[in-house]
N, C-alpha and C positions, 0 to 999 in steps of 0.2 A: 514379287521379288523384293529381297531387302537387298541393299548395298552396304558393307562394311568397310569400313576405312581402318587399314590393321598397318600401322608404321608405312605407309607409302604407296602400301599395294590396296586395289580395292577387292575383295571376295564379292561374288555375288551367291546368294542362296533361295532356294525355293522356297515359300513357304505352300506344306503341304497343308491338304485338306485339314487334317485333326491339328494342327494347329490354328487354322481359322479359323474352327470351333472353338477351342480354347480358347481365343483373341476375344469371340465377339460373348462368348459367355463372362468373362474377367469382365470387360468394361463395363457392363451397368453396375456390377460389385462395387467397382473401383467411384461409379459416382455414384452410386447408394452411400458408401462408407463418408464421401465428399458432402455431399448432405445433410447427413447426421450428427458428422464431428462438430462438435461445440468451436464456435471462432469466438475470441474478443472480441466482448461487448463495450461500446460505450459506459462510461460514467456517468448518471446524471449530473447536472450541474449542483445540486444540495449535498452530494455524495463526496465533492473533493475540495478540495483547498489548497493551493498556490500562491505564496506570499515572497516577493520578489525583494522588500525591502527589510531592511531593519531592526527588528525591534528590542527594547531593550525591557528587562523586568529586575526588580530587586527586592527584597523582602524576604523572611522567614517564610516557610512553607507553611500552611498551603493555601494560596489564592487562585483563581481563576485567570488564564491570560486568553487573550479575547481572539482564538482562534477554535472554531466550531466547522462540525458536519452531521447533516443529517442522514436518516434510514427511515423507509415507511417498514414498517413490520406488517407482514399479512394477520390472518386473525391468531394461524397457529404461530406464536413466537420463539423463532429459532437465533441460536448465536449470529454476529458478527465477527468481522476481525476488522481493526480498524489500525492504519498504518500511519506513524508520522516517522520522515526523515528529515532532518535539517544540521544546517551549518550553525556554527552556534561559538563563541568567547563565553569564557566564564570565569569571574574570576575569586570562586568558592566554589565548593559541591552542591550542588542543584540534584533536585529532586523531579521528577517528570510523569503525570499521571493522568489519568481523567475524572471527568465528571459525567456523570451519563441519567440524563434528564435532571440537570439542577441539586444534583443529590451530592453531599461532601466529594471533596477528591479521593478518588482511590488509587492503589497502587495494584493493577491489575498484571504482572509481570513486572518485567524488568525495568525501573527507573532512574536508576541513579547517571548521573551525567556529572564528569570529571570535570575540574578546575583544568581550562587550556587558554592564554591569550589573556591581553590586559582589558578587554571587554568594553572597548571602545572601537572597534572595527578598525584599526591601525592592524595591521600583521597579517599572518592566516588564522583561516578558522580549521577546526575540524567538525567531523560528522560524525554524528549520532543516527541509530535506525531503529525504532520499537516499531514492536508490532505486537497488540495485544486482543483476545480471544474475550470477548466479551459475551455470558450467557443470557440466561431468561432471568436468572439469578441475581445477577449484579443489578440490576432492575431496569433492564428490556421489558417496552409494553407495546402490546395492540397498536399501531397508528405510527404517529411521528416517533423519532426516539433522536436526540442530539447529545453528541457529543464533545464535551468543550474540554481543549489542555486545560492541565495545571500543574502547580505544583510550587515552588519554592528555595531559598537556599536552606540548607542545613547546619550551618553553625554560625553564621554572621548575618543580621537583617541589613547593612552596609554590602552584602555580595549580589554581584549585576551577571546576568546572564541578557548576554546582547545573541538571539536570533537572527540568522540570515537566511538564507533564502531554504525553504521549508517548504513540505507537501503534507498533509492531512488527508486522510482519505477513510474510507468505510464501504465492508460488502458485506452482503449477506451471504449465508452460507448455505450448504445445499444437502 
């Protein structure tokens, strides 16, 4: 019997045989499908980056700033997407890209990052989000593969980009 709770009153109902069939046929479906569906996985720890403090850069584009994450590539090497969000002052147009295995900075999508804030952490920050698709191409290999920010100001080597709290991260694709 089920019981139904319908505005105050309870129904009660039979459940007949061909629905018990139904019933007990649907649930191992219901936990096959439970099974199979993909959950979130962890991140390795080489995979993300978390920076709670600070940091300030200034200079002409393009240098390295010293936030990195790694990917082991199987033998057959497929794309990544590798994600950075952060709070950020700036007080020039800033440039934002990577370097992928030590190789010059590239501007693999979207980089540009606006003049906001007097770039001393006095005020609010705003936020920034890229997320860029890195192939076999950009020079992904075999093995370890790292990826390190960079990037620079664009019209004045006197322009400071102070980061705040920021995420790096890197997955492979499928």
């Amino acid at each position: 019997m089920i019981y139904i709770f319908n505005g105050g009153q309870t129904e009660v109902r039979r459940i007949t045989g061909a629905s018990k069939k139904l019933s007990l046929l649907c649930l191992p479906l219901v936990g096959l499908a439970m099974l199979l569906t993909p959950t979130a996985s962890a991140v390795a720890g080489k995979e993300l980056l978390r920076v709670e403090q600070n940091q300030a850069f200034q200079g002409i584009c393009c240098f390295s700033w010293p936030e990195s994450v790694q990917v082991t590539e199987p033998s057959k090497v497929m794309p990544v997407v590798v994600t950075w969000s952060t709070d950020y002052q700036a007080t020039g147009p800033f440039l934002a890209g990577l370097s992928v295995n030590g190789k010059p900075c590239k501007f693999l999508g979207s980089a540009s990052i606006q003049p906001f804030g007097p770039g001393d952490g006095s005020g609010p920050f705003e936020s920034r989000y890229f997320q860029w698709t890195i192939l076999p191409d950009d020079g992904l290999r075999r093995g370890n593969n790292t990826f390190t920010l960079c990037g620079g100001g664009t019209l004045s080597p006197s322009a400071i980009i102070l980061l705040g709290f920021n995420t790096l991260s890197v997955r492979m694709t499928k």
